[in-house]
C-alpha positions as CSV (number, residue, x, y, z in Angstrom):
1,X,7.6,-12.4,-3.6
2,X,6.5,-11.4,-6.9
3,X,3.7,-13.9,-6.8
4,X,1.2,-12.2,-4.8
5,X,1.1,-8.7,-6.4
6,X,1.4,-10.1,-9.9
7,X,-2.6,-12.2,-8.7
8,X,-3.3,-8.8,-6.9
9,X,-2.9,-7.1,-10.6
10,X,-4.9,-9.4,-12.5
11,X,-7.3,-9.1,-10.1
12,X,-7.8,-5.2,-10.2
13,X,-7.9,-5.1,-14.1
14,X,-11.0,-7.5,-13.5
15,X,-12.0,-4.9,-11.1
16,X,-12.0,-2.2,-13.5
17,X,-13.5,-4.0,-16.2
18,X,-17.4,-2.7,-17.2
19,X,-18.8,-6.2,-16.2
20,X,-16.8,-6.5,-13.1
21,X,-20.1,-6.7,-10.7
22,X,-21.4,-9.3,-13.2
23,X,-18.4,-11.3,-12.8
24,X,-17.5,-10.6,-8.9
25,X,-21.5,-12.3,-8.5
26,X,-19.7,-15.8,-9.7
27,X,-16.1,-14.9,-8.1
28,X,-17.5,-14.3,-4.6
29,X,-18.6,-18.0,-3.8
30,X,-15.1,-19.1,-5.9
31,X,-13.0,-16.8,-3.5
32,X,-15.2,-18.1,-0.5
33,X,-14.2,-21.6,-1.5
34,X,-10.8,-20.9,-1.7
35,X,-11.1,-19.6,1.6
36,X,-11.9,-22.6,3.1
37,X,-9.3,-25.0,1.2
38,X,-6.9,-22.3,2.4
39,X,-8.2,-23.1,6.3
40,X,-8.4,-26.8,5.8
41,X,-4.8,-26.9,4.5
42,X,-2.7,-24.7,6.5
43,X,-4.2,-27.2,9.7
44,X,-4.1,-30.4,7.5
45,X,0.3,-29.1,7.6
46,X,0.2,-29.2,11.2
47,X,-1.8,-32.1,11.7
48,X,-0.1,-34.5,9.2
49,X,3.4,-33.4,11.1
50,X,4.4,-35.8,13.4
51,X,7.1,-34.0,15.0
52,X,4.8,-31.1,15.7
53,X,2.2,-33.5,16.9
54,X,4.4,-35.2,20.0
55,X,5.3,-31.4,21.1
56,X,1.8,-30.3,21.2
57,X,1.1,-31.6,24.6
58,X,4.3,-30.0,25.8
59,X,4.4,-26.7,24.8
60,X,0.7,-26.2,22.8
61,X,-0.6,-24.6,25.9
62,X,3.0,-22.1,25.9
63,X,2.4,-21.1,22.4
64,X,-1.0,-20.2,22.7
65,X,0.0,-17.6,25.4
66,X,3.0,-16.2,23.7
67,X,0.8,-16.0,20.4
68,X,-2.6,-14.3,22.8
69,X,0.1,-12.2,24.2
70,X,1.8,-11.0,21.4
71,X,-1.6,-10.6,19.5
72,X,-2.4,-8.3,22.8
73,X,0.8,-6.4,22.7
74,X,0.4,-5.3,18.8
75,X,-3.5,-4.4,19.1
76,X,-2.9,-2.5,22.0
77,X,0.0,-0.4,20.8
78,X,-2.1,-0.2,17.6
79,X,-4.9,1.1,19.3
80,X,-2.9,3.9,21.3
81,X,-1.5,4.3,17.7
82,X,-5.1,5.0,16.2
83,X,-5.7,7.4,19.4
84,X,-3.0,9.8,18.6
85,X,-1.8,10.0,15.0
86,X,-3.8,7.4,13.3
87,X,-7.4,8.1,12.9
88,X,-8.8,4.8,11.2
89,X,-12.2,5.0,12.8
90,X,-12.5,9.0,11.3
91,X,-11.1,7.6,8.0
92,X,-13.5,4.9,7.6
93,X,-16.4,6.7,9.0
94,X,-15.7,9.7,6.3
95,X,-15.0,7.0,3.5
96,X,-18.5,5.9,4.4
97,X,-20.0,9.3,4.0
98,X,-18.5,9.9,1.3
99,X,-20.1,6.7,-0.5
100,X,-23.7,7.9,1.0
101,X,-23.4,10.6,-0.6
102,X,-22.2,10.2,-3.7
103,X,-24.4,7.3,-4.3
104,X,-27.4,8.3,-2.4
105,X,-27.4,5.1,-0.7
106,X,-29.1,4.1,2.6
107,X,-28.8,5.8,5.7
108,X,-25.2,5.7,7.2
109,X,-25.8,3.6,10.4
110,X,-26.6,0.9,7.7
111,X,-23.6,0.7,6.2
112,X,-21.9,0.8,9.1
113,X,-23.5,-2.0,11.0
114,X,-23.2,-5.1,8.1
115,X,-22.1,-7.9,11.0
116,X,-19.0,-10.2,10.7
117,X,-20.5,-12.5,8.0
118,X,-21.2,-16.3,8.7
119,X,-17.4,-17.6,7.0
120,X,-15.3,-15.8,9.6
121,X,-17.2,-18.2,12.2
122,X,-16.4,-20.8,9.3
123,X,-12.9,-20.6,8.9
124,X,-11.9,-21.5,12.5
125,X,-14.0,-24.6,12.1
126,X,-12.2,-25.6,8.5
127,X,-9.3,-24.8,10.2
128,X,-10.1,-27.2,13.5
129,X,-11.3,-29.7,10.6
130,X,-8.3,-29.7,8.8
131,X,-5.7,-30.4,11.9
132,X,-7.8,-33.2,13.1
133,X,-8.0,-34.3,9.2
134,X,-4.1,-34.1,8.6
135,X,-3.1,-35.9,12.1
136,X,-6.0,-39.3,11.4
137,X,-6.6,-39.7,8.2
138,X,-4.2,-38.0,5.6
139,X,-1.9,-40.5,4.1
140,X,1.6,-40.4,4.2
141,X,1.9,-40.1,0.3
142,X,-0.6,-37.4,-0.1
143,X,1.2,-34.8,1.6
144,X,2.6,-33.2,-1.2
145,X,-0.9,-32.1,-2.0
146,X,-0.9,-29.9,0.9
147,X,1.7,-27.1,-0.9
148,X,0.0,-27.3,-4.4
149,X,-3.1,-26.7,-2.3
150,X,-2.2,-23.6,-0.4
151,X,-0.6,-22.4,-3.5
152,X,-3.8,-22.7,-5.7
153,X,-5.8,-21.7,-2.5
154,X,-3.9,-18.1,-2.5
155,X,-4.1,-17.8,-6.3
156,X,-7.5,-17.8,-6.2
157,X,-7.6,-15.3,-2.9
158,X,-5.1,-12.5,-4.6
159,X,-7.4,-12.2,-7.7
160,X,-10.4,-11.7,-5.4
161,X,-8.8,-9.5,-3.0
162,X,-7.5,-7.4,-5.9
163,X,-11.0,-7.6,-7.7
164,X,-12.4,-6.0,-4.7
165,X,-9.9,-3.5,-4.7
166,X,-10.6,-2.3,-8.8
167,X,-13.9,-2.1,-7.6
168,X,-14.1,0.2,-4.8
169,X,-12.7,3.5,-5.4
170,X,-12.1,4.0,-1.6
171,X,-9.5,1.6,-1.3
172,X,-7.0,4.3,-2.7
173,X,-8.9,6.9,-1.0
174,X,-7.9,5.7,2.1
175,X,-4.3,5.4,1.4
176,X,-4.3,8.7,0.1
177,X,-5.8,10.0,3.7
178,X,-3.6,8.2,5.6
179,X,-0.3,9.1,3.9
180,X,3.1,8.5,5.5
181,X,1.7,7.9,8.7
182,X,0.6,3.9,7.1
183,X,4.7,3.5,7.8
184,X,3.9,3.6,11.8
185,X,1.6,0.4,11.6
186,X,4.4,-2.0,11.2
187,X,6.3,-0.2,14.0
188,X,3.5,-0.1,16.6
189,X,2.9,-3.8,15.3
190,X,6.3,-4.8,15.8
191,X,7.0,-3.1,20.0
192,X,3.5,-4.6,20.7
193,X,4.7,-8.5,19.4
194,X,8.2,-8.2,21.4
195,X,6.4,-6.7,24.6
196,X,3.6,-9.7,24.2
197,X,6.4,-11.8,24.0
198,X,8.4,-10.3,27.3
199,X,5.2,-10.5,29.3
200,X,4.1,-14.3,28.2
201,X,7.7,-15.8,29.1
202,X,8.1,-14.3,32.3
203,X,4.5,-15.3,33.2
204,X,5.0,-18.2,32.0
205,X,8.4,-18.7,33.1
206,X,10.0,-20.0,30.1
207,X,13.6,-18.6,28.6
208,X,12.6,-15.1,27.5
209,X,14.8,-15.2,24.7
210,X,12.7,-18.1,22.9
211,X,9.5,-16.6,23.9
212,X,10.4,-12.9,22.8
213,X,12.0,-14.2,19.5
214,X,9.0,-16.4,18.6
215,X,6.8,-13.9,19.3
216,X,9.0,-11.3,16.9
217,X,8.5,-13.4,14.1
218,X,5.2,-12.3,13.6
219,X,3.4,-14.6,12.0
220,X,6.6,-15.5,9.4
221,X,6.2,-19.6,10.7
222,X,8.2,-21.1,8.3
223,X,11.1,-18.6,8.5
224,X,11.0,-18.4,12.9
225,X,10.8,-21.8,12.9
226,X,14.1,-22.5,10.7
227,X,15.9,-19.5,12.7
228,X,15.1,-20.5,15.7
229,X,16.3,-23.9,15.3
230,X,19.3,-23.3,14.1
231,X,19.7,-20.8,17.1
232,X,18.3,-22.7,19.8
233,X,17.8,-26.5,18.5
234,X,14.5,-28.0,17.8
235,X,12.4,-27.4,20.8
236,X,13.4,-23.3,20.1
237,X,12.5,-24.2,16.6
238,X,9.1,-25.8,17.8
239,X,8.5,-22.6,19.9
240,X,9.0,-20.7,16.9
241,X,6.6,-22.1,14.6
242,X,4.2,-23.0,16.6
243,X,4.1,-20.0,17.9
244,X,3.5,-18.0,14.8
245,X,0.7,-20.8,13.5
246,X,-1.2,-20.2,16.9
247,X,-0.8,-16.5,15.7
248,X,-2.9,-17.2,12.7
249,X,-5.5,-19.2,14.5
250,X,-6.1,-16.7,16.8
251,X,-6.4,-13.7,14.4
252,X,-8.9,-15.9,12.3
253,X,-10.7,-16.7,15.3
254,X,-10.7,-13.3,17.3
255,X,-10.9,-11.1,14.3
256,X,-14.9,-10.4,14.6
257,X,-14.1,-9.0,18.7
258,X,-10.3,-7.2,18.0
259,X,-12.4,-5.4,15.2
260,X,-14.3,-4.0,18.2
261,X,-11.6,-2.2,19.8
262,X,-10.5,-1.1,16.4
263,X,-10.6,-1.1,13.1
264,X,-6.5,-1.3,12.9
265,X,-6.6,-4.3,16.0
266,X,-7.1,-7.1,13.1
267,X,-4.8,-5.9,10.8
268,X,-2.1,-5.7,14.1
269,X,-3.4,-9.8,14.7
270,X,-2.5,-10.9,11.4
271,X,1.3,-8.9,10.9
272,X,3.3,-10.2,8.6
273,X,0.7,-12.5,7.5
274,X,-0.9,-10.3,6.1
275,X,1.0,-10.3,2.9
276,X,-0.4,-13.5,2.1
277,X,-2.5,-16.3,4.1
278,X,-4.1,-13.3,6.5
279,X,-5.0,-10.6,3.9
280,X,-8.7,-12.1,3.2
281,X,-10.0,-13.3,6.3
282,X,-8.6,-9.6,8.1
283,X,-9.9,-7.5,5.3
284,X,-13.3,-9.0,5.4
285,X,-13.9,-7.8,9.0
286,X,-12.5,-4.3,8.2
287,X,-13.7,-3.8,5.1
288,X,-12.1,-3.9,1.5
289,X,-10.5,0.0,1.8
290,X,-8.3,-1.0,4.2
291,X,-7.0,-3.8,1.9
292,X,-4.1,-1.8,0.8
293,X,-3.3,-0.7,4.1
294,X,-3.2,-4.5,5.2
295,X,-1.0,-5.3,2.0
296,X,1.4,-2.9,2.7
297,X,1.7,-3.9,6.4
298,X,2.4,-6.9,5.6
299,X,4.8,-6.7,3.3
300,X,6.7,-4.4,5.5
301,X,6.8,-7.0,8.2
302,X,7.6,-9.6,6.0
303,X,11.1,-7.6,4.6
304,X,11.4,-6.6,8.9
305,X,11.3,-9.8,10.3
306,X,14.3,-11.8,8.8
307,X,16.8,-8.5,10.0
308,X,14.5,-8.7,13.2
309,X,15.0,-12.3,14.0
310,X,18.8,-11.4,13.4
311,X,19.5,-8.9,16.0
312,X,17.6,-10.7,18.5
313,X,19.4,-14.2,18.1
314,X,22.7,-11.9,18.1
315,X,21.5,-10.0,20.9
316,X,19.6,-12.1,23.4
């Protein structure tokens, strides 16, 4: 756990540093990179797994819809959320002004209209690249690549997301607007995920208690997977992970169109991911002051979902 914010650190005393904008010029296409290995490694893990592989035809298509629906559910109630209590848009749109005018820079409509840039279209593909990759060509004796790779992939991503965040002031700014109200994200996150959940298994018509637990773990793969196994045996333990890998995939692919609804929908997508795998690709289609916001949410979930997980297995 300490791992990430002890990267995030380093990376926001680069931030701060007088020759941070020389130095982000030669980080950006590093952090970029990293981006991509990140991608082509999570889906290499699921290609290269055998076990994973003979279920896909069997209940891929199920854990798409459970993950679409619970993605759904949690930008939904997070949009209702930003229509009440949660201004995001206002926030953003003042942090903006507030840059303008401060810096004299160009006209506001211009910095609000910068476009998804071209490696959020990437990512999907290395991702795509990376499954078909692990399942036909990785070797057998390779595999335990894959974990130093992910782990060298996110070392790399922490220090650039926390570079970004010593450099722009309004990171903190926005925290500072938003207050204690931040601590209703994971909550409107969380009802959102377990109502996806409800709806997909009773369309569907799969037990609701695997598809409602699956889709409560929120991302958390490795953890829903192990829970749900030992609850429900390996095909609830499929359910589980795959479930909360589809999760992922989507938010990397649909977080260029949930950013359209809001600015909070992408940041609902990637849920307890975004402690870790989900923080770059989600703040680079919101922007880098909602960075901490994103952190924070996903830390939360992260802590919520084990004592989640719990009550539901007990419960359901």
């Amino acid at each position: 756990m300490w791992f990430p914010f002890v990267c995030l650190a380093a990376g926001v005393l680069l931030g701060l540093h007088r020759n941070a904008a020389q130095i982000a010029r030669y980080a950006d296409p590093v952090v970029h990179g990293g981006l991509i290995v990140l991608m082509l490694t999570l889906g290499a893990k699921v290609g290269s797994s055998e076990a994973l592989f003979s279920k896909l035809d069997l209940v891929g298509f199920q854990c798409l819809i459970v993950a679409f629906c619970a993605i759904a559910g949690s930008a939904l109630f997070m949009a209702a959320l930003e229509k009440t209590i949660l201004p995001l848009a206002q926030v953003r749109l003042n942090l903006l002004q507030e840059k303008a005018a401060t810096a004299q820079a160009a006209p506001l409509e211009q910095l609000e209209t910068t476009g998804a840039p071209p490696l959020l279209w990437v990512m999907p593909g290395s991702l795509i690249v990376g499954v078909l990759g692990g399942y036909l060509a990785l070797p057998a004796d390779c595999l335990y690549l894959l974990d130093g790779g992910v782990t060298f992939s996110l070392f790399v991503l922490y220090i650039g997301v926390g570079m970004s965040f010593g450099m722009n002031s309004g990171v903190l700014q926005s925290f500072k607007k938003l207050s204690w109200r931040v601590a209703f994200i994971p909550v409107a996150i969380t009802l959102g995920s377990l109502a996806g959940g409800g709806l997909a298994g009773v369309l569907l018509d799969m037990p609701l208690r695997t598809a409602v637990a699956a889709a409560a773990g929120m991302s958390y793969y490795s953890l829903t997977g192990a829970m749900l196994t030992q609850a429900y045996g390996i095909e609830g333990g499929t359910y589980g992970f795959l479930v909360n890998v589809a999760r992922e995939f989507l938010t990397v692919l649909l977080a260029p169109l949930l950013a359209r609804i809001s600015p909070g929908s992408p940041i609902a997508a990637g849920a307890a991911g975004n402690m870790d795998t989900m923080l770059v690709p989600v703040t680079k289609v919101i922007g880098a002051e909602f960075g901490l916001v994103t952190l924070i949410t996903g830390t939360i979930l992260t802590f919520l979902v084990p004592f989640l997980l719990t009550f539901l297995l007990i419960c359901l």
